[in-house]
C-alpha positions as CSV (number, residue, x, y, z in Angstrom):
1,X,55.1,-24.8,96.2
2,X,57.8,-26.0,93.8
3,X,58.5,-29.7,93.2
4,X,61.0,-30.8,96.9
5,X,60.1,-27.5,98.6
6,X,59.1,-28.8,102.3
7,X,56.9,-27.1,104.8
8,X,58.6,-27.1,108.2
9,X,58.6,-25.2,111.7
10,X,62.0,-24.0,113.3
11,X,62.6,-25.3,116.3
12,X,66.2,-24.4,117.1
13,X,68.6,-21.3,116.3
14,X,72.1,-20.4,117.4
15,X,74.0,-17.8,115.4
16,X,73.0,-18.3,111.3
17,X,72.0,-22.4,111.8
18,X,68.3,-23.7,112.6
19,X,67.3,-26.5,113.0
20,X,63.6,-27.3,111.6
21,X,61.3,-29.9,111.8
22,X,58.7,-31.1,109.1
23,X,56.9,-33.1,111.6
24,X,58.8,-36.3,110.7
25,X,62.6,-35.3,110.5
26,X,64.7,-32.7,111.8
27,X,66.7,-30.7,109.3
28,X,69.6,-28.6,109.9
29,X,68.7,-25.6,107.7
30,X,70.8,-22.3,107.2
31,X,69.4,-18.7,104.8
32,X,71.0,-18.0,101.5
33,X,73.1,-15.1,101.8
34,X,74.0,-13.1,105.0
35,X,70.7,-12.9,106.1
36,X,69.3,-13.8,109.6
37,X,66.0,-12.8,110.3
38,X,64.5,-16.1,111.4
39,X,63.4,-17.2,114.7
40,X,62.0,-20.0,116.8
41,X,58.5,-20.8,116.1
42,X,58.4,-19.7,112.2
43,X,57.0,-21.3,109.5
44,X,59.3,-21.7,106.8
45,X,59.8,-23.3,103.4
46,X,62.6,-25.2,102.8
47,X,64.5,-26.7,100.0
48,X,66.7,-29.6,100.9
49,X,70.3,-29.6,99.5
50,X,71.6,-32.9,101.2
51,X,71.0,-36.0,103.7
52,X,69.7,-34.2,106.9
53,X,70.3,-30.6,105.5
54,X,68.3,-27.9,103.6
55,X,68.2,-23.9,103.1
56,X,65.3,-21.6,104.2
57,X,63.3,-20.0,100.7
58,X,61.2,-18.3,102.7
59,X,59.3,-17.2,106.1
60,X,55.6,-17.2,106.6
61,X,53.4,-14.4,107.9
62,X,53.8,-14.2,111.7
63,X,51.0,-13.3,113.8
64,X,53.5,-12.1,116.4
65,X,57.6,-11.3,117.2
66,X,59.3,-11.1,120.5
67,X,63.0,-9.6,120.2
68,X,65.0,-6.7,121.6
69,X,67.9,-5.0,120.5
70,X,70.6,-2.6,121.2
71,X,72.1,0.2,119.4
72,X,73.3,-1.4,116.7
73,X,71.5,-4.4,116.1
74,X,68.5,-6.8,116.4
75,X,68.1,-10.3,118.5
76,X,65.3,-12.3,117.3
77,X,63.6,-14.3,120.7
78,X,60.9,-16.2,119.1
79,X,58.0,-16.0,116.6
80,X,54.3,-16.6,116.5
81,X,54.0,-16.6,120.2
82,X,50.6,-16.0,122.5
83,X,51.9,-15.9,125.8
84,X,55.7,-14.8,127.6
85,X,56.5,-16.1,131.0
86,X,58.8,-14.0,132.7
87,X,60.2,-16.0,135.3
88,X,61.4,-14.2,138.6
89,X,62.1,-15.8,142.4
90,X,62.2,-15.1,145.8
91,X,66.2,-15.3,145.4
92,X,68.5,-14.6,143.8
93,X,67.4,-10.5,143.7
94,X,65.4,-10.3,140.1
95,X,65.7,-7.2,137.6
96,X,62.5,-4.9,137.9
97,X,64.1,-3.3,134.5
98,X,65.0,-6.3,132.7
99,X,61.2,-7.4,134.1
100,X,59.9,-4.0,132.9
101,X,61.8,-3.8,129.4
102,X,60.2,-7.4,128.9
103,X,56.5,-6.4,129.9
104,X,57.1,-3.3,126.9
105,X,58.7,-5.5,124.3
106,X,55.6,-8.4,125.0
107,X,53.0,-5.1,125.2
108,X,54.7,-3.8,121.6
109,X,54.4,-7.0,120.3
110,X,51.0,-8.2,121.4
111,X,51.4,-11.1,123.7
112,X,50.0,-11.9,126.7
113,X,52.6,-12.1,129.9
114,X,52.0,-14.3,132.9
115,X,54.8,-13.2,135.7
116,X,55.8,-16.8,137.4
117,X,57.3,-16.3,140.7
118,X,59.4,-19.2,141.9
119,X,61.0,-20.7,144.8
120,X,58.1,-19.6,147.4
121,X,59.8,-22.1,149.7
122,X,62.5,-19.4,150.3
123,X,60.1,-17.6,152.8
124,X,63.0,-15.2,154.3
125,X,62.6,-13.5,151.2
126,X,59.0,-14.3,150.2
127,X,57.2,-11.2,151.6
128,X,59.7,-8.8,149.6
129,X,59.9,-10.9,146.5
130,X,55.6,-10.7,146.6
131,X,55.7,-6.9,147.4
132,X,57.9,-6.6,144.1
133,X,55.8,-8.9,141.8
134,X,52.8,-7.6,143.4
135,X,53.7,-4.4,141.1
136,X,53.1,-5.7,138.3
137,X,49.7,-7.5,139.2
138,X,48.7,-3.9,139.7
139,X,49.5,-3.0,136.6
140,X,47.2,-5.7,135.4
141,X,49.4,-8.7,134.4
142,X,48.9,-12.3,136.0
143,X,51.7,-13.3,138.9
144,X,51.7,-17.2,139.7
145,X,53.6,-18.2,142.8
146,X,55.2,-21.5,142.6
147,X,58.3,-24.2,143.7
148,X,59.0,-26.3,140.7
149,X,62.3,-27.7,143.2
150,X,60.4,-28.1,146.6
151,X,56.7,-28.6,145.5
152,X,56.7,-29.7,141.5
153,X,53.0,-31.2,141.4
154,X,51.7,-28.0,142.3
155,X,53.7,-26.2,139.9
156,X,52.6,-28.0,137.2
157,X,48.7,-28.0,138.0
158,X,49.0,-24.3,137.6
159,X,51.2,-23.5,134.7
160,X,49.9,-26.5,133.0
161,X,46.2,-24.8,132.2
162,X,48.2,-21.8,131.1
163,X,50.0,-23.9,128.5
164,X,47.8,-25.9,126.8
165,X,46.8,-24.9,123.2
166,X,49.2,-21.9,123.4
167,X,52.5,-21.1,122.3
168,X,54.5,-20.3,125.7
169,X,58.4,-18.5,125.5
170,X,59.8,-18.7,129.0
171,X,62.5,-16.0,129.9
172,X,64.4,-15.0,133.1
173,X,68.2,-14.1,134.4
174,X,70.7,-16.7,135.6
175,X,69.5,-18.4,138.9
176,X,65.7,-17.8,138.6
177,X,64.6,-21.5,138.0
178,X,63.4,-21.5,134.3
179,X,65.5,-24.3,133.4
180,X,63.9,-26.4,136.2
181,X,60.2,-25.4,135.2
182,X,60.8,-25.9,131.5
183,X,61.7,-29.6,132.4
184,X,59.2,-30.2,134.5
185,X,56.8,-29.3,131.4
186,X,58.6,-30.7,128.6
187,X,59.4,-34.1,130.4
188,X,62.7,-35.1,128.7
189,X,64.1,-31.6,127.7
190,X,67.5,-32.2,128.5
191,X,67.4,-35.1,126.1
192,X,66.1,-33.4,123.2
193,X,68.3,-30.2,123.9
194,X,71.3,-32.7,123.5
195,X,70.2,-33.9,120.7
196,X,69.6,-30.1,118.7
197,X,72.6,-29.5,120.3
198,X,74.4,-32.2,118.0
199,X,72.3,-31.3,115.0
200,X,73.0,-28.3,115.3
201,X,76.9,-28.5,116.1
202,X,76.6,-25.9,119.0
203,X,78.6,-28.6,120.9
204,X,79.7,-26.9,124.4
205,X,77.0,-23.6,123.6
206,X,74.5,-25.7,124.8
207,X,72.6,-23.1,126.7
208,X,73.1,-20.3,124.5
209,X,70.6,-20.9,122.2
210,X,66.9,-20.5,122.0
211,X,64.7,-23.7,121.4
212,X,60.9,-24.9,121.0
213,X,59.7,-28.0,122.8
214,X,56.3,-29.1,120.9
215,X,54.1,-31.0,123.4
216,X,51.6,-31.8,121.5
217,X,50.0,-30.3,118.0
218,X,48.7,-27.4,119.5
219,X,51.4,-26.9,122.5
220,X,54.8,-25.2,122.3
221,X,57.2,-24.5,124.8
222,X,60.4,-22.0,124.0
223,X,63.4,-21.8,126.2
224,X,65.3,-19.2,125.7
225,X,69.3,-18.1,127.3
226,X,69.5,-16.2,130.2
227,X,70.1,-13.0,129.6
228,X,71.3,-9.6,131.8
229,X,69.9,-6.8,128.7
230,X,66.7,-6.0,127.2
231,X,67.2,-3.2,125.0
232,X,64.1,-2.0,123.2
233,X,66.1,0.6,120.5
234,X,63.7,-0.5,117.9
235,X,60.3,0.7,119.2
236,X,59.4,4.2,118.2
237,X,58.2,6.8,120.5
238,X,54.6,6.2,119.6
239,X,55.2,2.3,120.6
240,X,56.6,3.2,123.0
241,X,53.6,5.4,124.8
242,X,50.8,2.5,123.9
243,X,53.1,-0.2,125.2
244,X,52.5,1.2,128.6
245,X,49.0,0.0,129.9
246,X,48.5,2.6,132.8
247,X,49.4,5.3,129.9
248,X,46.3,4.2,127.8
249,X,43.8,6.2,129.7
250,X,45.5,9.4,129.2
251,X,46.4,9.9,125.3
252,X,44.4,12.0,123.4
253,X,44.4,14.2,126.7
254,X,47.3,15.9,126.1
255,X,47.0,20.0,125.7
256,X,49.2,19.3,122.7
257,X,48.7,16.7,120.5
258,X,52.3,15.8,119.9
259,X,53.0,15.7,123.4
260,X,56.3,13.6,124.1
261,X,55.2,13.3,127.4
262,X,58.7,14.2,128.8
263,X,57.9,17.5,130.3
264,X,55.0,19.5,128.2
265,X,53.2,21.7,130.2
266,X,49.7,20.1,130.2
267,X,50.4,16.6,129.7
268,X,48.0,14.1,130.9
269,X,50.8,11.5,131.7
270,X,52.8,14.0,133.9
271,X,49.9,14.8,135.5
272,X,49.0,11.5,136.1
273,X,52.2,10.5,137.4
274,X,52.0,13.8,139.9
275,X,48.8,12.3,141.2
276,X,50.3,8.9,141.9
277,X,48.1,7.2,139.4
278,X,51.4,6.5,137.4
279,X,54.4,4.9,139.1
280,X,57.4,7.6,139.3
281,X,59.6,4.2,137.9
282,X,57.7,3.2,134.5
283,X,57.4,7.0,133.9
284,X,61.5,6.9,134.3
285,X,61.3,4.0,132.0
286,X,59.4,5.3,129.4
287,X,61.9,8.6,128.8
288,X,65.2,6.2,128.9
289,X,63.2,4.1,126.5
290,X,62.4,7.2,124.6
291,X,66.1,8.2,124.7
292,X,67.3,5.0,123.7
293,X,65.0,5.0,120.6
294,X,66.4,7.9,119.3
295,X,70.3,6.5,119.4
296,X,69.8,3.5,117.0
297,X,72.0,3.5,114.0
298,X,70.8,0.0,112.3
């Protein structure tokens, strides 16, 4: 490392700006050139350039990358993540394909998901909300039931566990409650959000960009904006078919060993979803994923 090059984490990003932090100082950082393939959670060199400011020489290997994208181009969630909490509630009505796209994109990517259902208190809509998540417990991933608003000690005595020596990216729509349960594990979030916010000059788009909360030197947190979307136009068909679990079992069975699985005669999938063993939905899924991959122009 050259003579003033500093090692740093990014902690912050909106648009082209980061903000990183050496440990001891906070530096708002931007790339040379046009380029912006940096996210939360990487490990960067830096050169500074002036009081408080410095540009990004260069990314280090990532042992993982969360991000979707549409037809045209890529949004980078967060980097080096272990684990992706998708949070969901009783009310309002959650997304099974925004939950579904984010189970594919975390499968693709190689990170663990814990499904965190919130506002149990709501129990006019409890049984519904725990038929829906109970779904995805089939399918093999972890659903926690929790109140961060009505019951916040309990909340935190089971997400905390979860946490601890792991970097944790929290997502979820408008209304679900991740703001709430990110401040209940980062004590003080809104503080430090205001406070990237004015390093970072973001001003009034204070919710629109992603951030990491480091609890302690082995535990992150990563709040991310709400979003509607979760295209996945840059998986390939083959990522595609292993990012399924309940697909697994079945390649390598196919009568042809190209099998697209969309309607081959003696496909192992289609068969499986005929005998019930895959859901009709995530078979749906998969071929509008599949479509989607083949329409990407970037």
């Amino acid at each position: 490392m050259t003579k003033n090059m500093m090692h740093a984490r990014i902690i912050a990003a909106h648009g082209r700006h980061y903000l990183a932090s050496t440990g001891s100082e906070m530096l708002h950082c931007v790339t040379r050139g046009k380029k912006s393939d940096v996210a939360v959670g990487d490990s960067v060199n830096i050169m500074p350039t002036a009081k408080g400011q410095a540009v990004i020489e260069s990314i280090s290997e990532r042992h993982s990358l969360l991000y979707r994208s549409d037809q045209y181009k890529s949004k980078l969630l967060a980097a080096n993540v272990d684990q992706l909490f998708i949070v969901i509630a009783t009310e309002p009505s959650f997304s099974d394909d925004l939950v579904s796209r984010a189970l594919v994109a975390a499968e693709a990517a190689g990170i663990e998901v814990h499904l965190i259902l919130n506002k149990i208190d709501i129990t006019d809509q409890l049984e519904r909300a725990r038929q829906r998540a109970g779904f995805y417990k089939k399918l093999g991933y972890a659903v926690h039931e929790v109140s961060a608003t009505a019951n916040p000690e309990e909340t935190l005595s089971i997400l905390l566990p979860i946490i601890e020596n792991r970097s944790t990216i929290l997502i979820g729509q408008s209304g679900m409650g991740k703001s709430t349960i990110v401040n209940l594990l980062v004590p003080g979030a809104d503080i430090a959000t205001r406070e990237i916010s004015t390093v970072l000059n973001s001003g009034k788009h204070t919710t629109t960009f992603t951030r990491m909360y480091q609890i302690d030197d082995n535990t992150a947190v990563i709040d991310s904006p709400g979003f509607q979307e979760f295209g996945l136009y840059h998986l390939t068909e083959g990522m595609l078919e292993r990012a399924f679990p309940e697909f697994r079992p079945c390649l390598g069975h196919c009568r042809f060993y190209n099998c697209h699985h969309l309607t081959e005669p003696g496909c192992a999938v289609l068969e499986a979803v005929a005998k019930g063993d895959i859901s009709p939905m995530r078979h749906e899924l998969y071929k509008q994923l599949v479509h989607e991959s083949e329409q990407k122009v970037f």
